[in-house]
C-alpha positions, 0 to 999 in steps of 0.5 A, spaced: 214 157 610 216 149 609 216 146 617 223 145 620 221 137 621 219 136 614 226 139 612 230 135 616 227 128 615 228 130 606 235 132 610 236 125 613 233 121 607 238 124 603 244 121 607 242 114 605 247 109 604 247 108 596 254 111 595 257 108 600 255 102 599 257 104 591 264 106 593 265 101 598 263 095 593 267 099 588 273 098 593 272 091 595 272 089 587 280 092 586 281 089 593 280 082 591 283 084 584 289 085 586 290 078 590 291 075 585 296 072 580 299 066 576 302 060 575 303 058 569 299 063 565 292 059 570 289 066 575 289 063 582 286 066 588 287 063 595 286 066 602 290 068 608 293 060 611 290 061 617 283 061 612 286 055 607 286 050 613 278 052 614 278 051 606 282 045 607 276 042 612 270 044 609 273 040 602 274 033 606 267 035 608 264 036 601 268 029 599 264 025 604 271 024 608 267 028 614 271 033 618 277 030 618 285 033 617 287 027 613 282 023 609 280 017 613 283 018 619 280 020 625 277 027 626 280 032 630 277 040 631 283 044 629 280 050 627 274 055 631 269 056 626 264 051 624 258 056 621 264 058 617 267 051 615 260 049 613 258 055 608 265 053 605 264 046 604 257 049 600 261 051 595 266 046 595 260 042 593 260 046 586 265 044 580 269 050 582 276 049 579 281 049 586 284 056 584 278 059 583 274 057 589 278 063 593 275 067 590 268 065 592 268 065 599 272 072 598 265 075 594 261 072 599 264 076 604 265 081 600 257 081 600 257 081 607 260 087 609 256 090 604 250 089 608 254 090 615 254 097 612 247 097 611 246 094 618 250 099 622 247 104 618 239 102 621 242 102 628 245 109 627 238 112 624 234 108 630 238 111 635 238 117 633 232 119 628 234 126 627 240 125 626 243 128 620 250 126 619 250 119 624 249 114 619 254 116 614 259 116 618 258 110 622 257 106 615 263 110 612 268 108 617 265 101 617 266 100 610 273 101 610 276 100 617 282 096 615 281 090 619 275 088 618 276 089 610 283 085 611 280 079 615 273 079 611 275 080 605 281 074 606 278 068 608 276 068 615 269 069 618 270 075 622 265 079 616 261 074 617 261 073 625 260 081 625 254 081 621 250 077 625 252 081 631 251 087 628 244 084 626 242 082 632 244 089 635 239 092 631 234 087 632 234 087 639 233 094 639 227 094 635 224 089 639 226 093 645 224 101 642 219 100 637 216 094 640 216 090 633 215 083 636 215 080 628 224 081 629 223 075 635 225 070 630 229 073 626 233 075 633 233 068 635 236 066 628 241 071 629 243 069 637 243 062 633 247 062 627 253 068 630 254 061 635 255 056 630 259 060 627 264 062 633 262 059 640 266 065 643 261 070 641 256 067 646 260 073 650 257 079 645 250 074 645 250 074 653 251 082 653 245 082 649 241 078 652 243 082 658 240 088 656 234 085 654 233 082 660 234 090 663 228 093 659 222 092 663 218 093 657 220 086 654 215 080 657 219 075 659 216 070 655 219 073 649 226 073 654 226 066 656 225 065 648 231 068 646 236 066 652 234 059 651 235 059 644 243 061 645 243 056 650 240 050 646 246 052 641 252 053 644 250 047 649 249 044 641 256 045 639 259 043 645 256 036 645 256 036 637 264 037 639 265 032 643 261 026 640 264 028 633 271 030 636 273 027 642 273 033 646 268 039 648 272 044 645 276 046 639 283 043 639 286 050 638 284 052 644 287 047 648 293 048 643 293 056 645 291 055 653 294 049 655 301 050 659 300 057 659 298 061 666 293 066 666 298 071 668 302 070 662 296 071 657 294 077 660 301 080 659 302 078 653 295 080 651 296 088 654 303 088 650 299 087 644 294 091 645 297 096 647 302 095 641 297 094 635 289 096 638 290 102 641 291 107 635 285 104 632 281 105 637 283 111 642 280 116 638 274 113 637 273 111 644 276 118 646 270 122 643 264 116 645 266 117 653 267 125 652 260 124 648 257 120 654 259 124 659 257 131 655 250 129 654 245 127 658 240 123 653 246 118 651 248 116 658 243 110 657 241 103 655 242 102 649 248 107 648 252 103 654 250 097 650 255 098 644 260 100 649 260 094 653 260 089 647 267 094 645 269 093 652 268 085 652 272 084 645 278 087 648 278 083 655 276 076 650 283 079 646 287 081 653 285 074 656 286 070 650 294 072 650 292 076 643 292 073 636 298 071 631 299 076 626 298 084 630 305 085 627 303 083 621 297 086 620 300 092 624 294 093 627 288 090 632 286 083 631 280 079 629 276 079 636 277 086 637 276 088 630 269 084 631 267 089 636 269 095 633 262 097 629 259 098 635 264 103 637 264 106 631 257 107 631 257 110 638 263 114 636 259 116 630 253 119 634 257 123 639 260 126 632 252 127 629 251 132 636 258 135 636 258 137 628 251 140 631 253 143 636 258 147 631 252 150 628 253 148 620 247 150 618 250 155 615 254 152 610 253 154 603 252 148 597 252 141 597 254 140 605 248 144 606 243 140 603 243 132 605 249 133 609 251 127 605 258 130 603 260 131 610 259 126 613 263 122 608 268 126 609 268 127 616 268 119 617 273 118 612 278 122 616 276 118 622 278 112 617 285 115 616 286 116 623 284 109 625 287 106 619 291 111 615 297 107 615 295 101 614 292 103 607 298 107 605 302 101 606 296 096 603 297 101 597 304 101 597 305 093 599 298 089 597 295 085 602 300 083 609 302 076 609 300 076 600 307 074 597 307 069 603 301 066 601 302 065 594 310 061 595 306 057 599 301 056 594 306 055 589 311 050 594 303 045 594 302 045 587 310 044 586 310 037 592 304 035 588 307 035 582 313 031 584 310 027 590 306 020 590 299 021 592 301 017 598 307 021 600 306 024 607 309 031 609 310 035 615 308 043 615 308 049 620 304 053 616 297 048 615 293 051 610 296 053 603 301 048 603 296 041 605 291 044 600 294 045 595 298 039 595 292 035 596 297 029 601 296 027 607 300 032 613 303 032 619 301 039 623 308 041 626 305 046 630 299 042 632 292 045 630 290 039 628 294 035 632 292 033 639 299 031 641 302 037 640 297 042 642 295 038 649 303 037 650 308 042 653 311 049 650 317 049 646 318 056 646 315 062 649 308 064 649 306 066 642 298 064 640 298 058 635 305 058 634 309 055 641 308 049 642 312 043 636 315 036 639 320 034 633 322 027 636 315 025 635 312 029 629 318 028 625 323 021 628 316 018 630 311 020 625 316 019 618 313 024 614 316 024 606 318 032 606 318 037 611 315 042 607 317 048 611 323 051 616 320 055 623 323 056 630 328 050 631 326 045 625 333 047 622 337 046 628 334 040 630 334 036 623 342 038 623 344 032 627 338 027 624 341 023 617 335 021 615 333 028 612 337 031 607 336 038 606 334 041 599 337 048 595 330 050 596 328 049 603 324 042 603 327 036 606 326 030 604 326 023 607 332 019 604 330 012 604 323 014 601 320 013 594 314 016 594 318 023 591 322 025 585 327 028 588 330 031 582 323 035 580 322 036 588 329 039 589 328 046 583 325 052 585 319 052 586 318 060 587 318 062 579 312 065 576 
């Protein structure tokens, strides 16, 4: 008679990550496939604006400019990603044709939410090795959990920042319950490189080195090791940033938190994580504290530790006042999104005993054998409860914010062609725009101007997006064109005859003549 532990590890070693990882690649391909399009018969790939302006960084960097926002002026930090910038400028180092280069860093990302996948399935199996279903499950919702692919697979560094979160998560918990002193390095690299890429994920690191510091069975040698590792990189960042910045924080923190009450960001941000976060989550959330409750052997460290890295993703959301794009993207934004696995992966442990508790032994056929097929499906579900709609609406639509993307792309490449190379221009949107036309910018809205986001609101509190001062961005600074209309611009450049408004939305400045303003006035969004 075959012994039952034998059969339930063939029964697990059969639920490995293979297929997922095969249908999530699959996926990510056409994902990436169909953002792109042409122009002029040339196929282009870009990046969501908020990305292009980190692209546009690390291109200056890769140019012996520095980190600048304009080529050969001073440099200002106006944007929070700094590991992510530099990997960026790695491949702008390569002879990569400008409308191409997106899709390097889209692979890159798409690579990494394959090894995320991976990632998570160990934490799932190290919690619970007996588990049959846990694994697959969590590596099935992580694959396709609409945010982190949207985020990842557009540009910005959320499938980056996650990956060595969830790195770091399973590296301390075979530090912690194997006791493999070997990952130390490797935890510390990980403390380390998730600082450098965002300084706020000190949060995710610190809740890690708390639970550390609670294991009794850790020396605290190795302790001290790792706590000082993260403090050495984050107290490098900061230092970095103002010997290089001027200032000891990114200036798109003192763009989305200067003028801004406590009170008013707090309010803000519960708004739109009720709005947008709530139904990609509560049934998630829901199932883990029913779990926790129900089962004693779940009420412990380790289990609470992926709760509290939830936990805090969502207060650093409501705190902050939220992100830009809830509304478009109709769902949670990039700080919770980062914080998700670790609520998947405990959702997806509480599922393992509940579907064991319903006694599928009995189930005939391929479910019976490797549980594979059911824990697909079942996380699959998940994935369309979570993010169902979100998905019906990418397939129907494409990618939020993609038809946007590409008329900036193609209104950079139209002002380059009719601009002088010195022609100095003015945006709202700061990412496509300024790369593509290759000119000198003006950041109306302020993330890489000082003035602007130290300066007072213009409007009511929206993150990144409240705060302009035409008189000084506009009447002062004398930009060539204003590239784009937004909030009060078209109002404000009524009474103002120096600027001229073209038939398709550009303003251009009357007395300079660094533009050809018949090739500039055309329509720019033909294919």
């Amino acid at each position: 008679m075959r012994n039952p532990d034998e059969v339930r590890e063939k029964r697990f070693t059969l639920t490995g990550p293979g297929m997922i990882l095969a249908l999530a690649s699959s996926f990510y391909i056409i994902f990436i496939l169909r953002t792109s399009f042409l122009i002029k018969g040339n196929l282009y790939f870009t990046l969501i604006d908020d990305a292009m302006i980190s692209m546009r960084y690390a291109r200056n960097l890769a140019q012996g400019y520095g980190l600048a926002w304009n080529p050969g002026q001073a440099p200002i930090e106006g944007f929070t990603n700094l590991g992510w910038v530099l990997w960026m400028t790695v491949l702008h180092l390569f002879p990569i044709p400008q409308e191409k280069i997106s899709l390097g860093v889209m692979l890159t990302s798409g690579i990494i939410l394959l090894i995320n996948i991976i990632v998570v399935f160990q934490i799932s199996r190290l919690l619970a090795p007996a588990s049959r279903y846990a694994p697959a499950i969590a590596g099935t919702i992580v694959a396709f959990y609409f945010p982190l692919v949207f985020w990842s697979l557009r540009g910005m560094e959320v499938g980056a920042l996650t990956l060595m979160i969830s790195l770091a998560i399973l590296l301390s918990l075979r530090l912690t319950l194997k006791a493999e002193n070997k990952v130390i390095p490797w935890l510390a690299l990980s403390f380390i490189a998730a600082l450098i890429i965002r300084m706020d994920s000190f949060i995710q690191v610190g809740l890690i080195l708390l639970y550390l510091i609670g294991k009794r069975t850790l020396k605290f040698q190795t302790f001290a090791v790792l706590a000082l590792s993260a403090s050495l990189t984050l107290l490098a960042v900061i230092v970095f940033q103002k010997s290089y910045f001027g200032d000891f924080l990114p200036n798109t923190y003192y763009l989305k938190v200067n003028g801004v009450s406590a009170i008013e960001r707090i309010k803000t941000g519960l708004l739109v994580f009720n709005n947008y976060a709530l139904g990609d989550f509560i049934m998630l959330l829901g199932f883990s504290l029913l779990g926790m409750a129900l089962f004693k052997n779940m009420r412990t460290p380790e289990f609470t530790l992926l709760l509290g890295l939830f936990a805090a993703q969502s207060a650093y959301s409501i705190w902050v006042g939220g992100d830009y794009a809830e509304e478009l993207v109709n769902s949670a934004n990039r700080f919770i999104t980062q914080g998700m696995p670790a609520l998947i992966i405990l959702f997806s442990l509480v599922m393992d005993r509940f579907i064991d508790a319903a006694g599928l032994e009995t189930l005939p056929g391929r479910f019976k054998q490797g549980f594979l097929p059911l824990a697909i499906v079942v996380g699959l579900g998940a994935v369309m409860v979570i993010s169902g709609k979100q998905w019906v609406n990418w397939y129907i639509d494409n990618a939020p914010m993609l038809k946007t993307d590409i008329l900036r792309v193609k209104l950079g490449l139209h002002i380059r062609k009719y601009t002088s190379p010195k022609a100095v221009i003015a945006v709202h949107a700061a990412g496509q725009i300024p790369y593509y036309s290759e000119r000198t910018t003006i950041d109306l809205l302020g993330k890489s101007d000082a003035v602007i986001a130290k300066g007072p609101l213009a409007t009511a509190f929206a993150p990144g997006h409240d705060k302009w001062n035409y008189e000084y961005s506009i009447l002062q600074l004398k930009p060539d064109l204003v590239a784009d209309r937004f909030g009060q611009l078209t109002n404000f450049l009524s009474g103002v005859k120096e600027y001229q408004l073209l038939p398709n939305g550009i303003y251009i400045r009357t007395g300079s003549k660094l533009f050809d303003p018949a090739g500039l006035s055309q329509d720019y969004k033909s294919p």
